[in-house]
N, C-alpha and C positions, 0 to 999 in steps of 0.2 A: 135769573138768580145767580147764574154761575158766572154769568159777563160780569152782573154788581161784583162780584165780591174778588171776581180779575183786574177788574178796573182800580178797585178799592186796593188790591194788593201793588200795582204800578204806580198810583198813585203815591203810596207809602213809602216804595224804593226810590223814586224820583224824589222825594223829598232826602230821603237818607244821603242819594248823591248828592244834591243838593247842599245840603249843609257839611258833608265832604268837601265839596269843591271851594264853599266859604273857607272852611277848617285850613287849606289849603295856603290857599290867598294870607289869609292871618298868618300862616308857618311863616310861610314865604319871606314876609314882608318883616317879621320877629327876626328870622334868619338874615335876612339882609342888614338891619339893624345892629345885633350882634354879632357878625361879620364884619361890620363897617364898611357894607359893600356901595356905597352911595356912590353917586359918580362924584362927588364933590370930593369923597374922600379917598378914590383911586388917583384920581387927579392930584391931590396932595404927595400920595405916596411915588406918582409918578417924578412931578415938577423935587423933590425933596433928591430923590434916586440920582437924579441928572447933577445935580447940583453938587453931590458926595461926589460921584463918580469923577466930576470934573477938578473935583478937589483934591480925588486919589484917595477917599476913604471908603475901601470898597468895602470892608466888611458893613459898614454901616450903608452904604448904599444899595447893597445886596439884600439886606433884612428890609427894606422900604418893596424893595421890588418883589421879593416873596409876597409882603399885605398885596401891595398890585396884584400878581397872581391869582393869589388866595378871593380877593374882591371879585375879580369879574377873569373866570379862567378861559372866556371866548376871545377875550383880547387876544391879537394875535401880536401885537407891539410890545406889550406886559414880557411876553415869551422872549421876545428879540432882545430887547433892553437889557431883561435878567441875564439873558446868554453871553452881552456884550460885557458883560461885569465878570461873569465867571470867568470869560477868554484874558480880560485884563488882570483876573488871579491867576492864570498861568492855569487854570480847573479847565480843559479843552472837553473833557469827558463829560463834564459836568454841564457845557456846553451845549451838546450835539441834542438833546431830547430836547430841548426848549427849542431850538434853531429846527428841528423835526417838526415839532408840535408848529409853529409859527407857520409853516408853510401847510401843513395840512389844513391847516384853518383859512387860509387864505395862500391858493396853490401859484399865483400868479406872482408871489411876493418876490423879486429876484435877486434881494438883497440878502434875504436869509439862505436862500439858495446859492448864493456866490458863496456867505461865510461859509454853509454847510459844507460846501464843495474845501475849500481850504484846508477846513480840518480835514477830511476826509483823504485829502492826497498827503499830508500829511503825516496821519497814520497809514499811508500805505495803500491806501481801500482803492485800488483806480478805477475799477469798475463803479462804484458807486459816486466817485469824485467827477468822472467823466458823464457820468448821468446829467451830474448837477449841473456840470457846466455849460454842458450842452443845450438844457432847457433854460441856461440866462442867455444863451446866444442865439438862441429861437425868438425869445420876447424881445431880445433888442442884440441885434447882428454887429451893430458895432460896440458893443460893449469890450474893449481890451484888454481888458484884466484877464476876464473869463476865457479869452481867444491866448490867452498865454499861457494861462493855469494848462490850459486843455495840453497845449503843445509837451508842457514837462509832465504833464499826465503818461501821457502816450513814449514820453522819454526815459518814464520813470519805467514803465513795464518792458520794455527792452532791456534797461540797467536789473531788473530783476531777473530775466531770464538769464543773461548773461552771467550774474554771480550764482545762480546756481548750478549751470554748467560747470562754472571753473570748479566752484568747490565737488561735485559729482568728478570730477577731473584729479581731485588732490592737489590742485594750484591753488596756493593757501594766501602766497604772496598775492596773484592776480584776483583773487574773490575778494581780500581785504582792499584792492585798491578800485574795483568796481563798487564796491559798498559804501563807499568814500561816497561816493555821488549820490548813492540809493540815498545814505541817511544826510546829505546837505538836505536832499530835495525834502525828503518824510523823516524827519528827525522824530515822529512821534512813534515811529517803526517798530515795534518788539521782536519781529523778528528778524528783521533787518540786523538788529543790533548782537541779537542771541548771536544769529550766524555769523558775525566778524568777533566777538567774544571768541566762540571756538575758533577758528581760524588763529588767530592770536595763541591763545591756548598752546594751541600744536606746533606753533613758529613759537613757543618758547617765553612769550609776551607777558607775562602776569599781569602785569600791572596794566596795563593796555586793556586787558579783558574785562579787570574791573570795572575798567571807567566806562565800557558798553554796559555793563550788566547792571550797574546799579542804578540806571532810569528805570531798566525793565520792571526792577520793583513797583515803580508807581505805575508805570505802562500797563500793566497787567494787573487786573485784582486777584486777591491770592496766590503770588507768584512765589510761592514755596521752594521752587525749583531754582530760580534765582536765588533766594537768600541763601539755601543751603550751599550753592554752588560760590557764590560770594564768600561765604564763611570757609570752606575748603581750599580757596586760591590765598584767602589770609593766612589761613593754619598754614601753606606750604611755604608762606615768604616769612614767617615763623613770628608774624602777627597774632598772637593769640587773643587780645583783649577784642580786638576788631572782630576775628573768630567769633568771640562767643558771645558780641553781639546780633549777629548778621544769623544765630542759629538759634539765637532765643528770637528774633523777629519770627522766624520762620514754626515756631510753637507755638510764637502768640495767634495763629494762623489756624494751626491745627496740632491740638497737643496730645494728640494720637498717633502724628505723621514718627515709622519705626525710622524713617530712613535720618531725618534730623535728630532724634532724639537719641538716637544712637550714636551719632556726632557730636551733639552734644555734651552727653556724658564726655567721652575721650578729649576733649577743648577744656572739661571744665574742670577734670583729673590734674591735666598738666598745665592750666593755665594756675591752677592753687599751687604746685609744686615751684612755678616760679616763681611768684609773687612771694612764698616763701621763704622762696631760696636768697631771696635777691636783701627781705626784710632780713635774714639773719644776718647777710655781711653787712646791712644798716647800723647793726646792732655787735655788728666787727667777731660775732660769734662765726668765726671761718671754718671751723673743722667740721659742725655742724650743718654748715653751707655747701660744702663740697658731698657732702652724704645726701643731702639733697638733692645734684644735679647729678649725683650716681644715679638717683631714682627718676629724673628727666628722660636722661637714658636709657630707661630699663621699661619706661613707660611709651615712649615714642622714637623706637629705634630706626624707623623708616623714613623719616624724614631728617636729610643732613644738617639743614639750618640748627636744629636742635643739640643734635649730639657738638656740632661745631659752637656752639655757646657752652654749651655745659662744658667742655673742656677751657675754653677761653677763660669760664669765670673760675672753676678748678686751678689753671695757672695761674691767677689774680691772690685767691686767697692762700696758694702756699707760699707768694711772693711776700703777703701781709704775715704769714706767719711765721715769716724767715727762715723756710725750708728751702735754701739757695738750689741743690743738687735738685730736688725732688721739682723744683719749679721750673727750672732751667729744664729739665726731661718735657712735663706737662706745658709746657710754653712752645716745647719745638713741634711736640707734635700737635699743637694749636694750629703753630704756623704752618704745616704742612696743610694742614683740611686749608687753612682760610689766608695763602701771602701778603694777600693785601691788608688786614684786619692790623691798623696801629695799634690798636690795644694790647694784641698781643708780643708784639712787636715792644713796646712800650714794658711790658712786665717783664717780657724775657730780657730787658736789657736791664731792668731791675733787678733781675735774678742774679743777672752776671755780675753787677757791683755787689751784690750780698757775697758770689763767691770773689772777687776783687780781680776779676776776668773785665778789666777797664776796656780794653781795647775793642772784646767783642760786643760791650755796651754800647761803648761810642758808634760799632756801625750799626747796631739795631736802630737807635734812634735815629743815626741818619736816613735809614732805611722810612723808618716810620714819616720823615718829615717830609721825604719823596712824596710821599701818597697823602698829608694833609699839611700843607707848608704854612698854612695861618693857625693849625695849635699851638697856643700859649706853653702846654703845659709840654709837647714832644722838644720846644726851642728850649724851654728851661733846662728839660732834662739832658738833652743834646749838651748843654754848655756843662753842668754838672758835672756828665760821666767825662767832658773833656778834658776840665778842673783835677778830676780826681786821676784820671791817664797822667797828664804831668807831675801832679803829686806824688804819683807810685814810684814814678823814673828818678823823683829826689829819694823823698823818707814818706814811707807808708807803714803808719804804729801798729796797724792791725799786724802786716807781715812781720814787724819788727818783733811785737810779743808771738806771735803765730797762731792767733787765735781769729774768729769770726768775725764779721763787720756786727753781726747778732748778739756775739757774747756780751754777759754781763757785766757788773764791775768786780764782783766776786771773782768770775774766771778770767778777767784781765789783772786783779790782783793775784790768785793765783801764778798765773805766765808771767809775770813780774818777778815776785819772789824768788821763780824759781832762775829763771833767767839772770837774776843779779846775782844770784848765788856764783853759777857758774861764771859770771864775763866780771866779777869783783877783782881788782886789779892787784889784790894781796894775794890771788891764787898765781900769782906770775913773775918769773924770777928774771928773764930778761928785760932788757929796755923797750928793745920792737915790739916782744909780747903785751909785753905792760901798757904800750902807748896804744897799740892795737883793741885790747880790753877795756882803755880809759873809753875808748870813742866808741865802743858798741855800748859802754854802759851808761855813756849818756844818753844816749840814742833810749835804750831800756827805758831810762827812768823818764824820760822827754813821752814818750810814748804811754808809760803808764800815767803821768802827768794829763796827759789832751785828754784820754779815754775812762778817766776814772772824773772827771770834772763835766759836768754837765753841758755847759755851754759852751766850753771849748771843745767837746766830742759833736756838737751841733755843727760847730763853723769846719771841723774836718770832716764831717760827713755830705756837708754842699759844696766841698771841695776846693776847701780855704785852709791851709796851715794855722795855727794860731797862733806858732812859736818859730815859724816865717821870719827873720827880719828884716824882708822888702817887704813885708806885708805889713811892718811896725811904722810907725811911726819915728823919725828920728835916725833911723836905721836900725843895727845892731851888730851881734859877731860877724865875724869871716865864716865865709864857707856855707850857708845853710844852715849850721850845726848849733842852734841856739840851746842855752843852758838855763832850764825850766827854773831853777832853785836860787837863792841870794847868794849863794859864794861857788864855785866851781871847788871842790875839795878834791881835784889833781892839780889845780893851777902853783899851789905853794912849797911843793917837792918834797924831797926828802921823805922821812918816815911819817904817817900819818895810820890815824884806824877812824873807817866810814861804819857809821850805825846807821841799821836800817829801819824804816821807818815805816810801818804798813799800814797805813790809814784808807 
């Protein structure tokens, strides 16, 4: 009775598995179905992949090769193909697991074992790259590729040992000229690259550093330590925009990291105080520009690039605001932080025709044109301040009245008045005095004439006379000394009385 009902119970489970194993079969064959896993249809995705790729449309040839994948994941060609797309997107990394997988699946394969090896020394890896190559020179001895790879394998790890001696040594120049070699051979190297970055760094190199450091970004997942370090060599060359992109990368990363976000903040403090500063002289608001880049400086006092702009742009807008002495001060000691800096160079020679200091104009600009000889705007000024040097050596109306190249018409009519009061030729009882007074008072009224008229204070301030007569047409008086007004009233002698006329 107890066999029956043992029997009876095996019975029942055999059948349960049983119809499991059906249940199975059906999944299977559903899954494959909605998979798309047929061979008819890998085949598709494969013959499609090949045809992109030769096309050069790899993202679309890539998504083909994924279904391939996905259909039938024992292929071990599927793997190879996909890897061969990735390596043609320049994605090596992306690479290496497929080219992994392809060989594990079929260990003989020694095609995927060459590529793996490539990448591999590539990045560096020579232990692992000298595996590979060795087992494609095992299956076939004469393979030459692999018998060459192998040689700069073994090349490569000398050229390693050797740069890190020098640098263990302090030989900054000799480690960056071994690493030269390290990254021809393994340009996919992160730390190959890290270490000539520093090296560079401490010879002084910024810009050099950079251009190692920012593969490492991609080189490395999560390489936080590059972005930060990226953004710190921008903040010193006084890049701030680049700055505080290179430190919000490194957030997007990890936005708990204190060491960036600390960085951060300080980039994004004074990266708003320029873009401010810079927007108000846009807006020719100068006074409030310069209180701005006081605050540059009072935010980022350790780094010279900075305080050496906020003064630069400080001499700029007292030049725009016609504060000649105050500019002429904040200009020189521009040029002191930064000699070569045309700009500065450029304002302060501006400053100096505001004070009518021509000569010391004319050499700033030469100076400036040393250092950038294709500026448009340093040759213009150059010819200008030259313009206005010979102009002063004849008649210069600003010294004439003794007022500002800034003053207005008010304080040029002012210094007129008063000026003709005193050089008026009825205050003079000899003949010498009298002729003496006739010709500073023309002078006088010549001068209030250019400077109280709009466009003729235009054409003497680019360092043209307007009342020139080589500069007329036709000619005109003797001597330089032309007479602004339709009658000359000392030309007809004798007793005469001049009314003044203050428009």
């Amino acid at each position: 009775m107890v066999l029956t009902m043992e029997s009876k119970r095996r019975k029942g489970l055999s059948g349960v598995l049983s119809s499991l194993s059906l249940l199975c079969v059906v999944l299977d064959l559903q899954l494959d179905g909605v998979l798309g896993a047929t061979h008819v249809e890998i085949e598709h995705h494969l013959e499609m992949g090949r045809k992109l790729l030769a096309a050069g449309q790899l993202a679309e040839a890539l998504s083909h090769y994924h279904s391939a994948v996905e259909g039938d994941s024992k292929n071990y060609l599927t793997y190879y193909k996909r890897a061969a797309v990735f390596l043609a997107m320049g994605k090596s990394k992306s690479a290496l697991p497929d080219l992994t997988r392809a060989i594990l699946l079929k260990p003989d394969f020694l095609a995927a074992r060459l590529q793996r090896g490539n990448i591999l020394l590539k990045q560096g890896n020579t232990q692992e790259a000298r595996e590979d190559f060795q087992a494609v020179l095992e299956g076939s001895p004469d393979q030459v590729e692999a018998r060459d790879q192998l040689l700069r394998t073994e090349e490569l790890e000398v050229l390693q040992e050797e740069a890190h001696v020098a640098h263990q040594q302090g030989d900054y120049h000799a480690t960056v000229s071994v690493l030269d070699r390290v990254i021809e051979i393994s340009p996919w190297d992160p730390d190959s690259r890290e270490l000539r970055a520093e090296c560079y760094i401490r010879l002084g190199d910024a810009r050099k550093a950079i251009q190692d450091l920012t593969p490492t970004t991609r080189l490395r997942n999560d390489n936080r330590a590059a972005f930060l370090k990226l953004s710190r060599l921008h903040y010193e060359l006084g890049e701030h925009q680049e700055a505080l992109s290179h430190v919000r990368e490194c957030l997007k990363l990890d936005q708990d990291d204190k060491n960036c976000f600390s960085h951060y903040k300080q980039v994004k403090k004074l990266s708003k105080q320029l873009d401010s500063a810079e927007e108000l002289i846009s807006e020719q608001r100068y006074q409030e520009a310069m209180e701005k880049y006081e605050s540059v400086m009072k935010t980022e006092p350790n780094v010279p690039f900075y305080t050496s702009k906020a003064k630069e742009r400080i001499c700029f807008c007292l030049v725009k605001n016609q504060r000649a002495q105050e500019a002429v001060d904040a200009c020189s000691e521009a040029h002191q932080r930064d000699p070569r800096n045309v700009n500065v160079l450029r304002d302060r020679a501006e400053a100096y025709i505001l004070n009518q200091d021509y000569e010391k104009a004319v050499e700033d600009y030469q100076e400036a044109r040393e250092f950038d000889e294709d500026n448009q705007e340093i040759r213009e000024g150059l010819e200008r301040a030259q313009k206005l040097l010979k102009l002063s050596r004849k008649r210069d109306y600003y010294k004439i009245l003794g007022v500002n190249r800034s003053a207005n018409k008010q304080e040029i009519i002012k210094a007129y008045r008063k000026l003709a009061q005193q050089w008026h030729p009825d205050n003079f009882q000899s003949e010498s005095e009298k002729k003496e007074a006739e010709k500073k008072f023309i002078d006088i009224a010549s001068a209030k004439e250019v400077l109280t008229d709009p466009e003729m204070r235009q054409k003497f301030d680019a360092g043209e006379d307007p009342l020139d007569p080589e500069s007329q047409q036709g000619g005109g008086g003797g001597g330089g000394q032309g007479w602004p007004f339709e009658f000359n009233p000392f030309g007809s002698g004798g007793n005469f009385h001049f009314k003044f006329h203050y428009n």
